[in-house]
C-alpha positions as CSV (number, residue, x, y, z in Angstrom):
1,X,19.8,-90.5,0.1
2,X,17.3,-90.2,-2.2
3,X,14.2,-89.2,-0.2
4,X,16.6,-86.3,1.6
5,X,16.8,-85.1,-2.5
6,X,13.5,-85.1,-2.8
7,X,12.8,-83.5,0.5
8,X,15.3,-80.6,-0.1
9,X,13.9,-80.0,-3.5
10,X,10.3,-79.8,-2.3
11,X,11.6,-77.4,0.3
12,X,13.2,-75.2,-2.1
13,X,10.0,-75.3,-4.1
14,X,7.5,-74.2,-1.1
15,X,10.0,-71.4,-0.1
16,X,10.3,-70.0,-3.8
17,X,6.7,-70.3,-3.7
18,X,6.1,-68.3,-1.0
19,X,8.7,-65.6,-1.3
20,X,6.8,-65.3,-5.1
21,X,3.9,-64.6,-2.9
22,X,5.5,-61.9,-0.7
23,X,6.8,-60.3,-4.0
24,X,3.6,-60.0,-5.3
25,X,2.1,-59.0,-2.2
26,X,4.2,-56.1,-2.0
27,X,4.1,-55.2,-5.8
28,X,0.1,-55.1,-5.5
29,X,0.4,-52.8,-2.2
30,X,2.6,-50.6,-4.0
31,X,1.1,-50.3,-6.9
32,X,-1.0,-47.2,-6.3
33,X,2.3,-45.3,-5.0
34,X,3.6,-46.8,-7.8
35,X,1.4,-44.8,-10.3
36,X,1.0,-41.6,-8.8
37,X,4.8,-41.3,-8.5
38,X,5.0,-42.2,-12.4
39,X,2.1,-39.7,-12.5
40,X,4.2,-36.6,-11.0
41,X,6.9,-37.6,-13.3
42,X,5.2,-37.4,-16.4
43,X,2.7,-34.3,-15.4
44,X,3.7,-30.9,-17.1
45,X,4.8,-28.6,-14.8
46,X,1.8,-26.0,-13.3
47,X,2.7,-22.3,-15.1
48,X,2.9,-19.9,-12.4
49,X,-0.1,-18.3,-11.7
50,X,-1.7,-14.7,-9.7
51,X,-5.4,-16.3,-9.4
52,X,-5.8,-16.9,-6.1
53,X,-4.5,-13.9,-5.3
54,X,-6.9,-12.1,-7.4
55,X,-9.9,-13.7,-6.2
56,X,-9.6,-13.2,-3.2
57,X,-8.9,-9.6,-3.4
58,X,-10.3,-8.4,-6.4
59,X,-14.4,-8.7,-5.4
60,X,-13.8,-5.8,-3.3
61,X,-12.1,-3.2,-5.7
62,X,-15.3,-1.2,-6.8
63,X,-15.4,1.3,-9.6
64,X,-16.2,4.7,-8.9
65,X,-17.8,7.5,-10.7
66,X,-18.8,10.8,-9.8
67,X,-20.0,13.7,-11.4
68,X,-17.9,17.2,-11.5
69,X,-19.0,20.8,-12.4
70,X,-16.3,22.6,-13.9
71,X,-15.8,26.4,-15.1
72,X,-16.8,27.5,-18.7
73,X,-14.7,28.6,-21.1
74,X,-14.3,31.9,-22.2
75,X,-17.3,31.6,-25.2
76,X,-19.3,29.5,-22.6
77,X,-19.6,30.8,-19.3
78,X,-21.7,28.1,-18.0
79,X,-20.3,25.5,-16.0
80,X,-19.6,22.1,-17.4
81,X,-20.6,18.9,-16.2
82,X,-18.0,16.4,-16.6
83,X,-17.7,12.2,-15.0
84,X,-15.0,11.4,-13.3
85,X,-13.8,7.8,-13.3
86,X,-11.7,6.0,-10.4
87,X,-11.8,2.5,-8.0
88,X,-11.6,2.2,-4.6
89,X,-11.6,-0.5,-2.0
90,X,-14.0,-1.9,0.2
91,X,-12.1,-1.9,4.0
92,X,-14.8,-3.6,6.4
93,X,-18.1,-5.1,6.2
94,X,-20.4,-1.9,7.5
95,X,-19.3,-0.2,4.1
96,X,-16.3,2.0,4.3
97,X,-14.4,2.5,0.8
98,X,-10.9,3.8,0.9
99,X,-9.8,5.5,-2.5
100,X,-8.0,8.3,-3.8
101,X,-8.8,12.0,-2.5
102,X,-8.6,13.4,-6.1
103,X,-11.3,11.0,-7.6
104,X,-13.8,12.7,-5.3
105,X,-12.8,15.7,-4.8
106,X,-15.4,18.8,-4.7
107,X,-17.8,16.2,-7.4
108,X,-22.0,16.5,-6.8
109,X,-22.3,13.0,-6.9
110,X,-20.8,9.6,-6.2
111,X,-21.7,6.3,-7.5
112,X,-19.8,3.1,-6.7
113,X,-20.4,-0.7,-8.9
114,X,-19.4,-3.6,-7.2
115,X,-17.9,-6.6,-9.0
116,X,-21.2,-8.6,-8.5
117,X,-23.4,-6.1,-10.5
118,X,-24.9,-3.9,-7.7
119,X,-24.5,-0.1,-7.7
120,X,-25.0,2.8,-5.3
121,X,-24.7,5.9,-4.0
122,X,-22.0,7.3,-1.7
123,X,-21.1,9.5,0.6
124,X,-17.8,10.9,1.7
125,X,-16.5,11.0,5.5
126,X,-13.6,13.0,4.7
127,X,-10.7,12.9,3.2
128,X,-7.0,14.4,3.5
129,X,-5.1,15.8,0.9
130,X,-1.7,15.4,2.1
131,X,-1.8,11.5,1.6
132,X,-4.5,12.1,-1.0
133,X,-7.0,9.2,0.9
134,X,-10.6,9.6,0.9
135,X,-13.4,7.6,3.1
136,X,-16.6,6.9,1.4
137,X,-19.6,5.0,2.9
138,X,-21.8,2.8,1.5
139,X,-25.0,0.5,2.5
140,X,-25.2,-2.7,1.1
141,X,-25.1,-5.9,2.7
142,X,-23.1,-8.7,2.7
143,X,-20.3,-7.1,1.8
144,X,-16.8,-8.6,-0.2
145,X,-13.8,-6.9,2.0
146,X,-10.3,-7.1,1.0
147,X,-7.8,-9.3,2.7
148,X,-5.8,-7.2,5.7
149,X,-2.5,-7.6,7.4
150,X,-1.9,-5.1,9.6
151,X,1.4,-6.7,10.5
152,X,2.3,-6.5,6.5
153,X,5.6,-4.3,5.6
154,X,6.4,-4.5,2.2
155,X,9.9,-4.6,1.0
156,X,11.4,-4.4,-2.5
157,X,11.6,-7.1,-4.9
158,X,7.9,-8.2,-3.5
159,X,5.8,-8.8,-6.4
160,X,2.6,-6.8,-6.4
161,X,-0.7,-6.5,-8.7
162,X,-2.4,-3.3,-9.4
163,X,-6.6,-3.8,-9.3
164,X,-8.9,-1.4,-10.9
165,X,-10.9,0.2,-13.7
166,X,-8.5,2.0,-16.1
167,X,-10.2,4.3,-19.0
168,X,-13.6,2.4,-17.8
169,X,-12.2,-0.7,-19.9
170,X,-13.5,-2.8,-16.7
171,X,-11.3,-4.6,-13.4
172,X,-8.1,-4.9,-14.9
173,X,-5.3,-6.5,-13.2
174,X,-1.0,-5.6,-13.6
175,X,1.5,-7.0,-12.5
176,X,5.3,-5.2,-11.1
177,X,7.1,-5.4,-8.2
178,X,7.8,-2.7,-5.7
179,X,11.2,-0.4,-6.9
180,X,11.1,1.2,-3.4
181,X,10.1,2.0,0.0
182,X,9.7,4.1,3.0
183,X,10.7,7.3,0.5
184,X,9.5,10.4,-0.8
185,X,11.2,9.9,-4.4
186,X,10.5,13.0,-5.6
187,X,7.1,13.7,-4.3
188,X,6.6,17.0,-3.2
189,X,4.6,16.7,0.7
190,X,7.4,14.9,2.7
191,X,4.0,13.9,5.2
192,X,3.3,11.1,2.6
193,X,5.7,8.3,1.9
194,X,4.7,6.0,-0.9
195,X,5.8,3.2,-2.5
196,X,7.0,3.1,-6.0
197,X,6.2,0.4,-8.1
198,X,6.2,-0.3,-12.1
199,X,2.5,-1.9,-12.0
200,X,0.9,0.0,-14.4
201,X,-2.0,2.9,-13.1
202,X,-4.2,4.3,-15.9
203,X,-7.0,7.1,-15.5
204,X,-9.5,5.7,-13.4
205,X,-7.5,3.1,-11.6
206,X,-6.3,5.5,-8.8
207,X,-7.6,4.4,-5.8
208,X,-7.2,1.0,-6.6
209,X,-6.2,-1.7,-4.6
210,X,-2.2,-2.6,-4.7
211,X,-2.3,-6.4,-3.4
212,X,0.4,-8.8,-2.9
213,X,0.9,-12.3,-4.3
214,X,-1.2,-13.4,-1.6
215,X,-3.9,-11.2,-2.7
216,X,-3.5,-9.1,1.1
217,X,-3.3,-5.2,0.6
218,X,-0.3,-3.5,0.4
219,X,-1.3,0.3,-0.6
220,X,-3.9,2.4,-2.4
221,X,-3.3,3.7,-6.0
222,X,-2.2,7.2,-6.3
223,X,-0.6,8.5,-9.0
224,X,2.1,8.1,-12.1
225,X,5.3,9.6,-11.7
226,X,5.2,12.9,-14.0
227,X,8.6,14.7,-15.6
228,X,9.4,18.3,-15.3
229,X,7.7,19.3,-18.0
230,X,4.1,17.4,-16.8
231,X,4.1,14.2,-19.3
232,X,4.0,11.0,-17.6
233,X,7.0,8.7,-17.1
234,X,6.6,4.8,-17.8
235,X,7.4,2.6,-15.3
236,X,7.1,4.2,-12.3
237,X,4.0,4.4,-10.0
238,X,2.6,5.2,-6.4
239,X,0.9,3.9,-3.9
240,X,0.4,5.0,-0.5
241,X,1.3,2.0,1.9
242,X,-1.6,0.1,3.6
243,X,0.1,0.9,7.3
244,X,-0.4,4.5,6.6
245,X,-3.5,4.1,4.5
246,X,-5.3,2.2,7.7
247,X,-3.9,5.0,10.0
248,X,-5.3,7.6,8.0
249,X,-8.8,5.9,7.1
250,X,-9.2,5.5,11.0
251,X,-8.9,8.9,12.1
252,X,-11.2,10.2,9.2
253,X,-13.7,7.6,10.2
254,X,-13.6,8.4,14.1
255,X,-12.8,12.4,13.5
256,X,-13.8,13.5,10.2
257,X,-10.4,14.5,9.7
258,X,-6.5,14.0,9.9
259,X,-5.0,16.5,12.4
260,X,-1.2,17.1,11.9
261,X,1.0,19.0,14.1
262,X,3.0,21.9,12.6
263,X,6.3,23.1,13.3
264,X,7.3,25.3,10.2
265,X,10.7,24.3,9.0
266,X,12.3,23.6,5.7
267,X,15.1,20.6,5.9
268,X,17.9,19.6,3.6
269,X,20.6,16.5,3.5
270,X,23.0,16.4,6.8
271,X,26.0,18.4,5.4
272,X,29.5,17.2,5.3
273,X,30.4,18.8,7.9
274,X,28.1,17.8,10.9
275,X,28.8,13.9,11.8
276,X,25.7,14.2,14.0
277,X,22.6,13.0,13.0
278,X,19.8,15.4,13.1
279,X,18.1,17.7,10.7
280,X,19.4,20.8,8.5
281,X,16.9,24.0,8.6
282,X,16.9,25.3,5.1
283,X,14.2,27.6,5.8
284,X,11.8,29.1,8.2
285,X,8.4,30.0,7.4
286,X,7.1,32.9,8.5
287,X,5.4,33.5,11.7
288,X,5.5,29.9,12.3
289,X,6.3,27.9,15.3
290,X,9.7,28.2,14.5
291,X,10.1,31.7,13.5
292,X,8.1,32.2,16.9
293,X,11.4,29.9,19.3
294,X,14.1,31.9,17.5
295,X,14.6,28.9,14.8
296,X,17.1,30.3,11.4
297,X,18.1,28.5,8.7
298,X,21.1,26.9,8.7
299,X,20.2,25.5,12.6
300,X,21.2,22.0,12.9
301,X,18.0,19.8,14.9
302,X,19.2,16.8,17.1
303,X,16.8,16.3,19.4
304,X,13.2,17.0,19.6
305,X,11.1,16.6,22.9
306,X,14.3,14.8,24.0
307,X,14.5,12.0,21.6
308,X,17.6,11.7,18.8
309,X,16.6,13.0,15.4
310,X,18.2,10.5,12.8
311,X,16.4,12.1,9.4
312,X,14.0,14.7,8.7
313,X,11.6,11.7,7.7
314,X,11.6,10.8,11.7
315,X,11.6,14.0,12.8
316,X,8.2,15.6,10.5
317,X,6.6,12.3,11.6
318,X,7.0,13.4,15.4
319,X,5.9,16.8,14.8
320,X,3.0,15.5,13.1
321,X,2.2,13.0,15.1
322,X,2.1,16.0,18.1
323,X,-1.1,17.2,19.2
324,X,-1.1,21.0,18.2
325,X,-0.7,23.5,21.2
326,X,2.1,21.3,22.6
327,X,5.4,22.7,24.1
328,X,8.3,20.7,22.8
329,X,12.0,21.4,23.6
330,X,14.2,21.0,20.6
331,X,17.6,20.7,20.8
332,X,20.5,22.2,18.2
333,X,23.7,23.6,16.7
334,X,24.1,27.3,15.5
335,X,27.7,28.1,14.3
336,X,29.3,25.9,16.9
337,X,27.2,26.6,20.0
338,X,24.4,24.0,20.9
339,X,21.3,25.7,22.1
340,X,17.8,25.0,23.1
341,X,14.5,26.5,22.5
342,X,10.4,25.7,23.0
343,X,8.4,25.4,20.4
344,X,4.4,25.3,20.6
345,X,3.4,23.0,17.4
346,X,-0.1,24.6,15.7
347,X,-2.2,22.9,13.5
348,X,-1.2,22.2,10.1
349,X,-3.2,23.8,7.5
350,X,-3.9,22.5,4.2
């Protein structure tokens, strides 16, 4: 009886022994796991932060200057020379700069600094005032080019940074987020929708890039919004969208120019009356296209070349997406009578 004691004790004793051993085992194993999870418990959080973003995007916003003539005054005839700042952005890696139209617009010279200390000379490939892009061309090697989605649609709420050289302070970054999309708010040539965004744009950073918190572009400094009586209004901005901005760089690059077709109408809102979609002729310009097919104001558009018209923002875009010299039948209502004319779309003129 005794030696089955002593046998069942030394049997508990081996098994504690060795369960001890598995226990510490494990603990060991653990013990790095162990630490880093204590680690990520006790870390302070990470602040939210844009710098990836802006280093990936901002080595290719240049600052531009150029030099102007302008008129004497009255005392002075003699013209006045007068630098012009503004930024641009650096599109591929042969040299093309996208910016705004109005930073290089009828100037003698151009000179472009890159982020890495080099400067040069540039030359303009064209430009377009209705979306107020300009091409410029560089030659430089190696190259920084800014991050490009040409899948990328923006949408509001998206948080986007402003890049560029305001007042010649140096690259400055801000921050906003996009107030709106896809409309003209206010802006005058119906051919260029922007978006509108609170990031601030001071003199000399139109033309800059507007990138999003990715650091891929999203549109191209224009412009701050301006009141009635010319003073500028805080908080809201433009920027022509990179979609439109790529269209428009390509055909100056491959044409020297952007040709838009030209129909010659004035539109207004749908009224009340007409549950049809389509477009509202305010007013016909004369000895247009439209004045040409018998087009009044008042007509009501619904179709153009046999596609529905849903807004006048579709319908401009087909006309100037039409190569000029094209017949196009266009459908619409007069009084309550639905007619339909051609029209042969000329060439805008700027």
């Amino acid at each position: 009886m005794q030696q089955r004691s002593s046998s069942n004790w030394l049997s508990y004793l081996l098994r504690s022994i060795a369960l001890g051993l598995v226990v510490a085992a494990v603990v060991i194993w653990a013990q790095p796991y162990i630490s880093d999870w204590q680690a990520e418990r006790t870390a302070p959080e990470q602040p939210m932060s844009f710098a990836k973003a802006v280093n990936r995007a901002a080595p290719a916003v240049v600052n531009i200057y150029s030099l102007a003539e302008v008129r004497g005054s009255y005392y002075n005839r003699r013209p006045n020379t007068v630098l012009r700042l503004g930024s641009g952005i650096i599109m591929d890696n042969v040299g093309h700069v996208l910016t705004a139209a109005h930073v290089v617009g009828n100037v003698s010279s151009i000179q472009v600094a890159l982020q890495d200390g080099r400067q040069t000379s540039a030359q303009v490939i064209g430009s377009d005032p209705i979306t107020d892009l300009a091409v410029l061309r560089i030659e430089l090697d190696n190259l920084p080019v800014i991050p490009q989605d040409q899948k990328l649609r923006s949408n509001v709420g998206d948080v986007v940074l402003a890049i560029g050289n305001p007042l010649n302070l140096g690259q400055t970054i801000t921050q906003g987020i996009i107030s709106a999309t896809g409309g003209r708010m206010g802006v005058i040539n119906s051919h260029a929708d922007l978006l509108q965004m609170d990031a601030v744009i001071n003199e000399g950073a139109s033309g800059g890039a507007l990138v999003n918190s990715e650091g891929y572009l999203v549109g191209i400094n224009n412009a701050q919004f301006r009141g009635p009586a010319g003073q500028g209004v805080e908080g809201i901005y433009f920027a022509v969208p990179y979609a439109l901005a790529h269209e428009v760089m390509t055909k100056l690059i491959e044409e020297g120019e952007v040709v838009r077709g030209y129909l010659g109408v004035n539109t207004g809102d749908r009224p009340q009356t007409q549950q049809q979609p389509g477009i509202l002729v305010t007013g016909v310009d004369p000895n247009s296209p439209a004045e040409r097919a018998g087009l009044r104001a008042e007509d009501y558009i619904i179709e153009i070349a046999g596609e529905p018209i849903a807004s006048s923002q579709e319908g401009l875009a087909l006309i100037s997406n039409t190569k000029p010299g094209t017949e196009l039948q266009v459908r619409f209502i007069r009084g309550n009578e639905e007619l339909t004319t051609t029209v042969t779309i000329s060439k805008l003129r700027y």
